[in-house]
N, C-alpha and C positions, 0 to 999 in steps of 0.2 A: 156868880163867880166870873173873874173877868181872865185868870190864864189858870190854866192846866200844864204846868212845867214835866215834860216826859225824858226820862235819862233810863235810856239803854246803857246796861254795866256786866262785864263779863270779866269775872277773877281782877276786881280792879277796887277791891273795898275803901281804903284807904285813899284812892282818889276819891270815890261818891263821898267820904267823907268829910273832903277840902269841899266841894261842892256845896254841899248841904248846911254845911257851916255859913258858907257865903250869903244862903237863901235866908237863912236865918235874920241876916242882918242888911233885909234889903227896906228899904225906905217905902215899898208899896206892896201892900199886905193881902190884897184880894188873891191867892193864887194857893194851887194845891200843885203836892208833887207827888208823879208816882211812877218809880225804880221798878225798869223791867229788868229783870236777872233774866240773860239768854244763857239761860242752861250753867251756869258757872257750877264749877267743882270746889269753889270758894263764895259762900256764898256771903252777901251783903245782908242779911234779915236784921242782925245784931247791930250793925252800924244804922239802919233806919227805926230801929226800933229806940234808939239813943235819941231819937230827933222826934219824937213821938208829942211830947209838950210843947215843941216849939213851931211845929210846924204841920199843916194837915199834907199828911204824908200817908202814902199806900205803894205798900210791897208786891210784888209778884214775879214767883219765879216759875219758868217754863222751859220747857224743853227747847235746845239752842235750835237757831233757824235763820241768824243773821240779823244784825241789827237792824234793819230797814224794816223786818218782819216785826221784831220787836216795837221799835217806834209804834207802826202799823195799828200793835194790840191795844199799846197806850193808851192811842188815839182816841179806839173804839169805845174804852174804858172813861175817859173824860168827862169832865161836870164844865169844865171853863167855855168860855166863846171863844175863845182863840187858845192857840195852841205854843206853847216855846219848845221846840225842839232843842237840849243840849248831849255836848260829848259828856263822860262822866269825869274826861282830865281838863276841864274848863276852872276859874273859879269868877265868881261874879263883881265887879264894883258895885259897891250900894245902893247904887241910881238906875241898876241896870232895869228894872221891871218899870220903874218909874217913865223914865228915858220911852220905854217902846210902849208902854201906853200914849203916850202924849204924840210921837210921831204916827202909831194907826189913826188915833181920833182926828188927828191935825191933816195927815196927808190922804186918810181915806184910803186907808192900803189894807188890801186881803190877804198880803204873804208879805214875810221881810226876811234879810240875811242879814249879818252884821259881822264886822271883821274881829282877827284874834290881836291881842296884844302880848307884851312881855310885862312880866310883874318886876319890882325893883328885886325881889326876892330871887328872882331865876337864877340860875347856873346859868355861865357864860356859854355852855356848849345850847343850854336852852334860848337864850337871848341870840345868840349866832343863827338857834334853826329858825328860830322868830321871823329873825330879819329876812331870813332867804326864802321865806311861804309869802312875805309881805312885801318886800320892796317893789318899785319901782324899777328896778334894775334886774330883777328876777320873774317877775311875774306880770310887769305892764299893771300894777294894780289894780288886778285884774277880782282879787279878795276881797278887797275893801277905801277903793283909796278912785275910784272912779268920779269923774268930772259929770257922768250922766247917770245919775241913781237906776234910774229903772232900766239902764243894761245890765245891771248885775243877777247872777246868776247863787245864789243861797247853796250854802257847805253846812251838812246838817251836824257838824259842830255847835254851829250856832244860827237857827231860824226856825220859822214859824207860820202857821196857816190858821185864817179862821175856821171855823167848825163847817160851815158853808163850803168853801175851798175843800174841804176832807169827804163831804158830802154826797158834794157833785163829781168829784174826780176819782176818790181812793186817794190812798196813797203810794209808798215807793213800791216799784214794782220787781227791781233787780236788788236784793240786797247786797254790800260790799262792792257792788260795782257800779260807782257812780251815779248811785241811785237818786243823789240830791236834785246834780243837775239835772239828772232826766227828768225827776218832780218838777224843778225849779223851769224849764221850756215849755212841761206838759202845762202847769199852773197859768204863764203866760200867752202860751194857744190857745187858751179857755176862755181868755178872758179879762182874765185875773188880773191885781195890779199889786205887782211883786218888786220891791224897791230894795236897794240899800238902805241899811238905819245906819250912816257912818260911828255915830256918838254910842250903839247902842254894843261895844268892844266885850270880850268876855278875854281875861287869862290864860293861854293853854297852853298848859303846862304839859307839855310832851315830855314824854320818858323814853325819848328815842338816843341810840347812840349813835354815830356815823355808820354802823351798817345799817343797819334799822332805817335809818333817816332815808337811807337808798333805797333800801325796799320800798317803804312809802310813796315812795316820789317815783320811784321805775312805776308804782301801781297808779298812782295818779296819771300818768299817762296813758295806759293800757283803757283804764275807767274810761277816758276824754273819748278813745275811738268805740270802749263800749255803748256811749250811750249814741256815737251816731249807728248803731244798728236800730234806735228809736227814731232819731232826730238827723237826718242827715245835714242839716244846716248847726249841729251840734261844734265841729271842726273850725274854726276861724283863723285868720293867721297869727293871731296873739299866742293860737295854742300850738303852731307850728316853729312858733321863735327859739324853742328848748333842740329842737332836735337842730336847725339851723346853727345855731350854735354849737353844738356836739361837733356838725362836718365842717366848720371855719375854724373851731379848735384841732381838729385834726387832719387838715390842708395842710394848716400852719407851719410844719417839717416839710413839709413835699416841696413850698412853694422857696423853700430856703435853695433847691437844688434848680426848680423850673425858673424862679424870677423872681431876684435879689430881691425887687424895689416891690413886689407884690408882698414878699414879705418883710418886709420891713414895714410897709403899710400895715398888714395883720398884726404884727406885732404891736405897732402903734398903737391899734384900736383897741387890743386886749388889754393893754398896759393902762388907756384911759379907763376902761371899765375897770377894773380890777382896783384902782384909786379910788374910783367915783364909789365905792364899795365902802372900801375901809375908810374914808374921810365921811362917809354918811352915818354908817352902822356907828366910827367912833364918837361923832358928835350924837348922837341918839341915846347911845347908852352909856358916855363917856368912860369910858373904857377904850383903852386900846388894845385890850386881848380880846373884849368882844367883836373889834375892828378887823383883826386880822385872820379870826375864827369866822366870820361872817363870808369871808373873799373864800374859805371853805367849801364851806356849808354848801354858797350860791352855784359855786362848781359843780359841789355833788349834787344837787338838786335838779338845778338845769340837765345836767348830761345826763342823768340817771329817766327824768320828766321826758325828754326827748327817746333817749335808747326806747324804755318803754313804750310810749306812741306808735316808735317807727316800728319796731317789733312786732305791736298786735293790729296794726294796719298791715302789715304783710300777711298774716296769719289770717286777717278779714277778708283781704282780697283773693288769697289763696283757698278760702271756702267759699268766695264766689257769693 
């Protein structure tokens, strides 16, 4: 068997089921799945037992411990040579197993990431948070959209280790906190040759609302200083652009009273981006509501990504 598909699912049945569906109809048939329920009070047994003829599938539910721990058990569980790590709010294009076959065998890679996309079906507010995890303009493509594959750093959304790579290292060791990238540094200090698959995109259909989407993204920054308690080269300046941001948006009044022309310059530069925003997002999704939802999103994302970093970098430094 050539993959072992592992989906960590907590009180989420109804996604695993958009999932599963997907796997059902994927073009490369060597693969087994099997739903680890971390302790859910809702349990998924009924929605994989539906998928029983179509697919080799195996349930198990365990007492909750964080999805990282979950993956973990998957792991251990496995019949495949390589491993696909997904969320359980992914859904798959048909060529997805295909796709990451042919890039391991061709590039000779022991671990891979691959970025998320927006399905034509999304909700605008889904297509807006899309845009602001993905762009260029938000995250330095930093996801999935890199000019040097093998700097990319795998979101266990969507990625994967040979059996080898699980073997020799273990796997995540923090669970909920950043525990990918920490995998995703530890795997490349090994050794290991950990790539972006750009072609190999999964749907993620997030069910966040604008609060939610903040929480997210405030913990996505907390995560980034969690893992350099592992990895002190963890930090780069791509991941300090969010909080930059945060204090050049909030200059911004001060420099109206300090120096005209300093603001008017920030104004400038916000006004460019803030365009460069909505004329991308709208030719993308051609929508102009997801155009002006996106200039959103990117706001709350960035400032929320940033607040968060600066926050648990204080709190790291202050325990010394």
């Amino acid at each position: 068997m050539f993959f072992s598909v592992i989906i960590p699912v907590y009180n989420r049945p109804q996604e695993l089921q958009e999932l599963l569906k997907s796997l059902t109809n994927q073009s490369f048939s060597d693969f087994e799945v099997l739903v680890m329920d971390d302790g859910s009070t809702i349990k998924s047994d009924s929605i994989v037992n539906s998928f029983q003829k179509d697919l080799n599938i195996n349930y198990v539910h365990q007492p909750n411990q964080g999805q990282g721990f979950a993956r973990n058990d998957g792991m251990k569980l496995a019949q495949g040579s390589f491993f696909v790590i997904l969320d359980s709010d992914v859904v798959l294009p048909q060529n997805y197993l295909s796709l990451l076959k042919t890039a391991i065998q061709e590039r000779f890679l022991d671990a891979f990431g691959g970025p998320d996309a927006a399905a034509q079906d999304f909700s605008t507010l889904q297509k807006a948070m899309n845009f602001a995890m993905t762009s260029f303009w938000t995250t330095g493509g930093i996801r999935g959209k890199l000019k040097d594959p093998s700097k990319y750093q795998a979101r266990g959304f969507n990625m994967g280790v040979s059996r080898k790579v699980f073997e020799k290292l273990g796997g995540f060791v923090d669970p909920n906190k950043g525990e990918d990238i920490e995998w995703s540094i530890r795997i490349k200090k090994a050794g290991f040759k950990l790539e972006l698959v750009e072609e190999a995109y999964v749907f993620h259909k997030r069910k966040n609302n604008l609060i939610s989407f903040a929480k997210q993204a405030f913990s996505f920054g907390q995560n980034r200083v969690n893992v350099s308690r592992f990895h002190s080269e963890a930090i780069k300046l791509v991941h300090l652009m969010p909080f930059f941001f945060l204090l050049f948006c909030l200059a911004t009044p001060f420099a109206f009273f300090l120096n005209k022309t300093i603001f008017y310059l920030q104004v400038g530069v916000l006004f460019t981006w803030a365009t460069a925003i909505v004329l991308q997002a709208t030719l993308q999704s051609k929508s102009i509501s997801v155009g002006v939802l996106s200039l959103i999103t990117s706001v709350v994302q960035l400032f929320s990504y940033g607040l968060g970093l600066a926050l648990e970098w204080v709190k790291k430094t202050l325990k010394g």
